[in-house]
N, CA, C and O atoms as a GROMACS GRO file, in nm:
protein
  332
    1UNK      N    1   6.047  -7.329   1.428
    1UNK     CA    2   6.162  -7.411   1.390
    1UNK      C    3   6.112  -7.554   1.369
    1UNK      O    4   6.044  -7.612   1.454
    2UNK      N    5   6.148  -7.609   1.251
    2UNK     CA    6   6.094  -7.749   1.230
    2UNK      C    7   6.183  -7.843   1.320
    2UNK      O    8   6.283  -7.801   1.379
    3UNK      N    9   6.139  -7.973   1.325
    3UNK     CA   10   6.205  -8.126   1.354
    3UNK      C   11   6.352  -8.097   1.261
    3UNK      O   12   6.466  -8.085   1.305
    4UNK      N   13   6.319  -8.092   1.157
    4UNK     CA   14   6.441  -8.106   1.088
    4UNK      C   15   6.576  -7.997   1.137
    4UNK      O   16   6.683  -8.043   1.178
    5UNK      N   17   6.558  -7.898   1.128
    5UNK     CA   18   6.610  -7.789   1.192
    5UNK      C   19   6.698  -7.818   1.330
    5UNK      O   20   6.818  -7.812   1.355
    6UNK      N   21   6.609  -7.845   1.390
    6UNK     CA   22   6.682  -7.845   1.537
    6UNK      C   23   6.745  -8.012   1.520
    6UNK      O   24   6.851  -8.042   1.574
    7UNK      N   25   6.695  -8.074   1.468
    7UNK     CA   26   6.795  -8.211   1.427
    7UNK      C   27   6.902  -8.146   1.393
    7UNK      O   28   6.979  -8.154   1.488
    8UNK      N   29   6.960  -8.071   1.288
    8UNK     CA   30   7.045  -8.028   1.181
    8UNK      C   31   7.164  -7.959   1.314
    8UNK      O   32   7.280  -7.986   1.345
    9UNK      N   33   7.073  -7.869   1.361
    9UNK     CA   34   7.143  -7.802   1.455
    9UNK      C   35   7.214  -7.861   1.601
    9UNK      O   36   7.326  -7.828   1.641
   10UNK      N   37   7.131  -7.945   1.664
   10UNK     CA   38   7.228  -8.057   1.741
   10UNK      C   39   7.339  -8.152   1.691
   10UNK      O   40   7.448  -8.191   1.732
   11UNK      N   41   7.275  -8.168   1.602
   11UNK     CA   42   7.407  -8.280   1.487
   11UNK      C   43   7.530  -8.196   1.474
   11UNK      O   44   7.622  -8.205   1.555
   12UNK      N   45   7.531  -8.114   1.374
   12UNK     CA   46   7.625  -7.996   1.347
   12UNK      C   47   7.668  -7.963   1.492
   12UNK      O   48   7.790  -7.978   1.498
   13UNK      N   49   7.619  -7.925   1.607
   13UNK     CA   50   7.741  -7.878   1.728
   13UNK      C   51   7.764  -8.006   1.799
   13UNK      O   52   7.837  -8.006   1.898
   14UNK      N   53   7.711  -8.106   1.760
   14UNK     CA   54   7.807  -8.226   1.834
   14UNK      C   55   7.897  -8.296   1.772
   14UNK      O   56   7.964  -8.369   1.845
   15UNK      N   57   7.924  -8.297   1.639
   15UNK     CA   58   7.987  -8.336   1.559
   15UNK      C   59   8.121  -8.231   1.535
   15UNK      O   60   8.232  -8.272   1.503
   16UNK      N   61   8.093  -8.109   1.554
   16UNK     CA   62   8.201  -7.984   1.546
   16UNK      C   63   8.210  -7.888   1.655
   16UNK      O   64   8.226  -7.766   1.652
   17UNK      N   65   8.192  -7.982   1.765
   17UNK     CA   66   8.201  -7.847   1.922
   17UNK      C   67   8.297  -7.714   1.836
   17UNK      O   68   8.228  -7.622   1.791
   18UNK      N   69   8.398  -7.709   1.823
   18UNK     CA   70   8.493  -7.619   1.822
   18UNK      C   71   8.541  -7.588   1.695
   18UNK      O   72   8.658  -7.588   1.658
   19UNK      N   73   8.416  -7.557   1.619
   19UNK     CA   74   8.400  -7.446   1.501
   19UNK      C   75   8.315  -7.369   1.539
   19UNK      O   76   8.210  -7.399   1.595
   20UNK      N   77   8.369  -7.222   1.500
   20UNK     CA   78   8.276  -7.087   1.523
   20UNK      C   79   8.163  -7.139   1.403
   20UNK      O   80   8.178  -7.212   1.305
   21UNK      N   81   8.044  -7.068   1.457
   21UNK     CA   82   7.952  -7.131   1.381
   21UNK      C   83   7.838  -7.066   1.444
   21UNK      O   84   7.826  -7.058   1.566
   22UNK      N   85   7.745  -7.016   1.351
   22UNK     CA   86   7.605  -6.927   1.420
   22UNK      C   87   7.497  -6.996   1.348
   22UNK      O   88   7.513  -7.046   1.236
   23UNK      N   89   7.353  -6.998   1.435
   23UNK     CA   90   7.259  -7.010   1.403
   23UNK      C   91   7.112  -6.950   1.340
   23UNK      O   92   7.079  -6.840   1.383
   24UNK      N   93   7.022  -7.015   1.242
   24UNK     CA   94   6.952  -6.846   1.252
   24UNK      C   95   6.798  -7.001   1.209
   24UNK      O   96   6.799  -7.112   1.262
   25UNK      N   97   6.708  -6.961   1.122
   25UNK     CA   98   6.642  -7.023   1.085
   25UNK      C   99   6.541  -6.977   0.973
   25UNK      O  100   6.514  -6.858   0.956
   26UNK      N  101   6.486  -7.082   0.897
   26UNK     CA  102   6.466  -7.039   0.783
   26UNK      C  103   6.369  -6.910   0.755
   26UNK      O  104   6.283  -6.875   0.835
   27UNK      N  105   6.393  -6.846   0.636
   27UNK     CA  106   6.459  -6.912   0.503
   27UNK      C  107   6.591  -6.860   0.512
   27UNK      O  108   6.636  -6.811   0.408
   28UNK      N  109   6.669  -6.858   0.622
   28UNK     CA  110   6.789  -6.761   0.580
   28UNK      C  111   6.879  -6.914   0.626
   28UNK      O  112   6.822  -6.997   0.696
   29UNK      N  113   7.037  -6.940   0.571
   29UNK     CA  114   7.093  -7.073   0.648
   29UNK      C  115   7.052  -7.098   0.805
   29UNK      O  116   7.055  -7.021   0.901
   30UNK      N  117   7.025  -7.196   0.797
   30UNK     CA  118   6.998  -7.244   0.996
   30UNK      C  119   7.075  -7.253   1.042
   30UNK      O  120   7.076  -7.217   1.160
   31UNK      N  121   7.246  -7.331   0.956
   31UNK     CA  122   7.363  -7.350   0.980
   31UNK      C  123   7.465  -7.227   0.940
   31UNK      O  124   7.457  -7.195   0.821
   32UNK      N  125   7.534  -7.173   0.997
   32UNK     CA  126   7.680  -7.131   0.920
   32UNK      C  127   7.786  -7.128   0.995
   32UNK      O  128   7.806  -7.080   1.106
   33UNK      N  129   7.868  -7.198   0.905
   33UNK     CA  130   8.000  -7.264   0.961
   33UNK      C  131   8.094  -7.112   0.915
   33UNK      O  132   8.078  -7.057   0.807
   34UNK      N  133   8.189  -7.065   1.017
   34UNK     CA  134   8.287  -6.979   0.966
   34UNK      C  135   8.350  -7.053   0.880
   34UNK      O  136   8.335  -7.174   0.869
   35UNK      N  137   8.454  -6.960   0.790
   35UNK     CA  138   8.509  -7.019   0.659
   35UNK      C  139   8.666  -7.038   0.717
   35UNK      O  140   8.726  -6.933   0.742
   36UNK      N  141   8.737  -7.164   0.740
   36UNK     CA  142   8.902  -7.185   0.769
   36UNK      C  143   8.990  -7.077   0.641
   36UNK      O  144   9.112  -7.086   0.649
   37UNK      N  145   8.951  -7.006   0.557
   37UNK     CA  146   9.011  -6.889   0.454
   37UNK      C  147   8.892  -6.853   0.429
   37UNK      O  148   8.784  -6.909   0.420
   38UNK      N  149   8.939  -6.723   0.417
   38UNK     CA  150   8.765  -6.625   0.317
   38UNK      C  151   8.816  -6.672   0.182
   38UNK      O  152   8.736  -6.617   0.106
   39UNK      N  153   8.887  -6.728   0.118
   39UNK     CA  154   8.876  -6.746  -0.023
   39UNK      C  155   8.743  -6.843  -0.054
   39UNK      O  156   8.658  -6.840  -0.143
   40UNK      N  157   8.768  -6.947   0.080
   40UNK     CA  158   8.699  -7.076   0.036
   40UNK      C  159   8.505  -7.031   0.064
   40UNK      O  160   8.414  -7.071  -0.008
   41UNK      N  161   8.488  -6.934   0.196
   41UNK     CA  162   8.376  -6.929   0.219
   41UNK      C  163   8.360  -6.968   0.331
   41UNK      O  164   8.448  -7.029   0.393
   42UNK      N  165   8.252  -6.942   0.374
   42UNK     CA  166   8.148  -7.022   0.470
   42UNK      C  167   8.067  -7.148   0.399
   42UNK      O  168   8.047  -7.160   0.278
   43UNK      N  169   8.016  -7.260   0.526
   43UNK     CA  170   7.944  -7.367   0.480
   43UNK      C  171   7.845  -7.315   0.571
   43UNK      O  172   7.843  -7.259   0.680
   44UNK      N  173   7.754  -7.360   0.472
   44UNK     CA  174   7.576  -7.309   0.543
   44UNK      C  175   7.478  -7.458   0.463
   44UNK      O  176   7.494  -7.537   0.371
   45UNK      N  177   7.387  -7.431   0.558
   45UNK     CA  178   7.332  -7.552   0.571
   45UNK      C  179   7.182  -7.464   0.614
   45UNK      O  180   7.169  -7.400   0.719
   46UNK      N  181   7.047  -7.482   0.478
   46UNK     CA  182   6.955  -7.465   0.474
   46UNK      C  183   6.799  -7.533   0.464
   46UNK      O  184   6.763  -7.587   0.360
   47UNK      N  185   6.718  -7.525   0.576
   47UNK     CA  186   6.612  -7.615   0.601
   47UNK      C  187   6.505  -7.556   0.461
   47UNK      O  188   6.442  -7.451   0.457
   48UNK      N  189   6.512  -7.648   0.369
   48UNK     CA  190   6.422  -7.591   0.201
   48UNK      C  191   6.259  -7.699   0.263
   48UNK      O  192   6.188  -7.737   0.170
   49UNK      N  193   6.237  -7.717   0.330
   49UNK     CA  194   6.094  -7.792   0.364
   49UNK      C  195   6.181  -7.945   0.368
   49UNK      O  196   6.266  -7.992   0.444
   50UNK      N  197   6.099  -8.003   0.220
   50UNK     CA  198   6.170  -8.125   0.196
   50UNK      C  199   6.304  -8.189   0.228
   50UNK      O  200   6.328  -8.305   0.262
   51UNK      N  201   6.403  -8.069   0.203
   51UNK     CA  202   6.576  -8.116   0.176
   51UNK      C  203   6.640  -8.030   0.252
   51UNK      O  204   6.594  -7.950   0.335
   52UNK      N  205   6.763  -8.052   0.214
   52UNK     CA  206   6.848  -7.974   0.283
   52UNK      C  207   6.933  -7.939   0.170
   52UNK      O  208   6.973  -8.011   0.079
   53UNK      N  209   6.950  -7.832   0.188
   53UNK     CA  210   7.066  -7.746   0.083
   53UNK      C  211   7.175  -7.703   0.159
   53UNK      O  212   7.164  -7.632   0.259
   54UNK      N  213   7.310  -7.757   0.099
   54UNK     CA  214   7.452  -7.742   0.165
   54UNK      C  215   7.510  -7.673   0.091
   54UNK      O  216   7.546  -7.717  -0.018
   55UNK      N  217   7.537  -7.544   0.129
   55UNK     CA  218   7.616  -7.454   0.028
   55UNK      C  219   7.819  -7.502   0.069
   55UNK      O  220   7.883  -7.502   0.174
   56UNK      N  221   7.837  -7.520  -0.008
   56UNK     CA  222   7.993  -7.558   0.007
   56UNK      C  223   8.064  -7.449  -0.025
   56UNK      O  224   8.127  -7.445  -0.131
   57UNK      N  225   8.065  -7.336   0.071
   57UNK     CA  226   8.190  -7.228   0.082
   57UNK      C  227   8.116  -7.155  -0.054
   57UNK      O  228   7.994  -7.155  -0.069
   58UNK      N  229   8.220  -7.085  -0.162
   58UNK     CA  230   8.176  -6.995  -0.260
   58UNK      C  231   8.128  -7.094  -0.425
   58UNK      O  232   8.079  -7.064  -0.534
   59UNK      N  233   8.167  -7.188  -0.375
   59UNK     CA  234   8.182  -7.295  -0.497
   59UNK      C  235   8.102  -7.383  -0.595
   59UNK      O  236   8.104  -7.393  -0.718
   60UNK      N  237   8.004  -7.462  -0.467
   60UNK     CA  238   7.913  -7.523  -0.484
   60UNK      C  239   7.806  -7.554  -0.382
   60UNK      O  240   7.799  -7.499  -0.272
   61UNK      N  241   7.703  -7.668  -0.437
   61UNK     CA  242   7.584  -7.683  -0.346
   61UNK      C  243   7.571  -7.805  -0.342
   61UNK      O  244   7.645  -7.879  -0.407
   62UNK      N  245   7.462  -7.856  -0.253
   62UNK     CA  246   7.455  -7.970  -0.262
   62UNK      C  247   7.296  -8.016  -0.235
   62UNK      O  248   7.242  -7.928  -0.167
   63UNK      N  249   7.223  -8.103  -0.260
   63UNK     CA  250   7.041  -8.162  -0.187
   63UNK      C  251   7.046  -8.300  -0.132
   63UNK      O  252   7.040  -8.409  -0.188
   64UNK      N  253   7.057  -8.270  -0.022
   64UNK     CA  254   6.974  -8.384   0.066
   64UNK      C  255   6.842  -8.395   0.072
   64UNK      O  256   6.763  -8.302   0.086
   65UNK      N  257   6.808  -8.542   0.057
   65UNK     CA  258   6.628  -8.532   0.135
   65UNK      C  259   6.640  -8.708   0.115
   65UNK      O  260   6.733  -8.766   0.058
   66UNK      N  261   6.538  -8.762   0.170
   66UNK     CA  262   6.480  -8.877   0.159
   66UNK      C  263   6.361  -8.872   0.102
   66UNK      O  264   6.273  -8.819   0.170
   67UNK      N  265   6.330  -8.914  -0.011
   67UNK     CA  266   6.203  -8.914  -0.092
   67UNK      C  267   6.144  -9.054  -0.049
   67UNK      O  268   6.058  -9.098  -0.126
   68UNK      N  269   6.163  -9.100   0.013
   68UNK     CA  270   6.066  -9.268   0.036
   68UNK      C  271   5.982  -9.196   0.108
   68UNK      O  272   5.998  -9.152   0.221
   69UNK      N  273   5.859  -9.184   0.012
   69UNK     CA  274   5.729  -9.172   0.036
   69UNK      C  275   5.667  -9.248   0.152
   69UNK      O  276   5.572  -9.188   0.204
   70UNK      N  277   5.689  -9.336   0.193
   70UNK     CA  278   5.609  -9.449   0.253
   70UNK      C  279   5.617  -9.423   0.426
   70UNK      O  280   5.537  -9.480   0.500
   71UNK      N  281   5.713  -9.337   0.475
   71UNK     CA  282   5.775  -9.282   0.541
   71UNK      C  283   5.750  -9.206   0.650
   71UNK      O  284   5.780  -9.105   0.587
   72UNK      N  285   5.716  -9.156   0.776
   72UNK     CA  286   5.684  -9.056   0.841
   72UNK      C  287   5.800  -8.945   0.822
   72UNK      O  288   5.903  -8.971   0.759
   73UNK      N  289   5.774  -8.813   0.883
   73UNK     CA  290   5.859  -8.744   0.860
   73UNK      C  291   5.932  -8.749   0.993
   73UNK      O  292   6.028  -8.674   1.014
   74UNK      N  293   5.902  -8.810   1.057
   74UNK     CA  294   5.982  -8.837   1.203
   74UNK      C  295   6.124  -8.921   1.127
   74UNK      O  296   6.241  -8.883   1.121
   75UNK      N  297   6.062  -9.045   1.075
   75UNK     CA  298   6.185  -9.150   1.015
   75UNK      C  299   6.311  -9.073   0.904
   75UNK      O  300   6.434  -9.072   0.901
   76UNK      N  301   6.191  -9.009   0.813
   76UNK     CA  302   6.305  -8.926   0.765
   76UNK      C  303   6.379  -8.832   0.762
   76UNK      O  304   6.442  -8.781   0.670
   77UNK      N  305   6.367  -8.800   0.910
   77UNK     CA  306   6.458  -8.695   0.975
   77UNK      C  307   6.558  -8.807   0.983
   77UNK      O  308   6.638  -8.835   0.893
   78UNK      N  309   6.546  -8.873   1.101
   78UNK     CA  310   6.646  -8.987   1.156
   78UNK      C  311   6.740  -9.052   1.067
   78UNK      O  312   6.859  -9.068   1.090
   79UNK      N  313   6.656  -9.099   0.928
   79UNK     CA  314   6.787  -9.120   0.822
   79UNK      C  315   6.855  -9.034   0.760
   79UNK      O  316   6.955  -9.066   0.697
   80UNK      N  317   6.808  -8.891   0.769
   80UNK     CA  318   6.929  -8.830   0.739
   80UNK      C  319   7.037  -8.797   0.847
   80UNK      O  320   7.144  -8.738   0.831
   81UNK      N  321   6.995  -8.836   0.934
   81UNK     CA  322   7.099  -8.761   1.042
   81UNK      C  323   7.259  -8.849   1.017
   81UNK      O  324   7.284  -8.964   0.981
   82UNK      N  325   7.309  -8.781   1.039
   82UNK     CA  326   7.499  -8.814   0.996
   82UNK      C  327   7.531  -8.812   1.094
   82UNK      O  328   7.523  -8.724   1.179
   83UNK      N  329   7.601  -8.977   1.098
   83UNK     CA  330   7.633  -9.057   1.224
   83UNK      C  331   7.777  -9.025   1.238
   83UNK      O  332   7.841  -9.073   1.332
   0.00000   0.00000   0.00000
């Protein structure tokens, strides 16, 4: 399990104690949020190396990453983390 990963995964259950929600790790989602309707989906949240890929329910996606090169990968964990 990377830095990033277990970042992703403390963030996500402290930010949402009380959403059902399972864990697994890559390449399969690290995150999955149960879906509030099965129309809309589940939200899953996948460690891709670099980024993070946010699947939004059945709909859409999304890429996170910090590309500032200059960077440790310690720091750019920390700026992505969602305060």
């Amino acid at each position: 399990m990377t830095d990033l990963t277990e970042a992703v995964i403390r963030a996500v259950q402290a930010a949402f104690p009380d959403l059902e929600m399972s864990f697994g790790g890559p390449p399969n989602a690290i995150v999955r949020i149960a879906p509030a309707h099965p129309a809309f989906g589940s939200i899953e949240v996948e460690d891709d190396g670099p980024e993070l890929t946010v699947h939004c329910g059945n709909f859409t996606h999304v890429h996170l990453s910090n590309y500032d090169e200059g960077i440790s990968s310690e720091e750019r964990i920390t700026r992505m983390r969602v305060s």
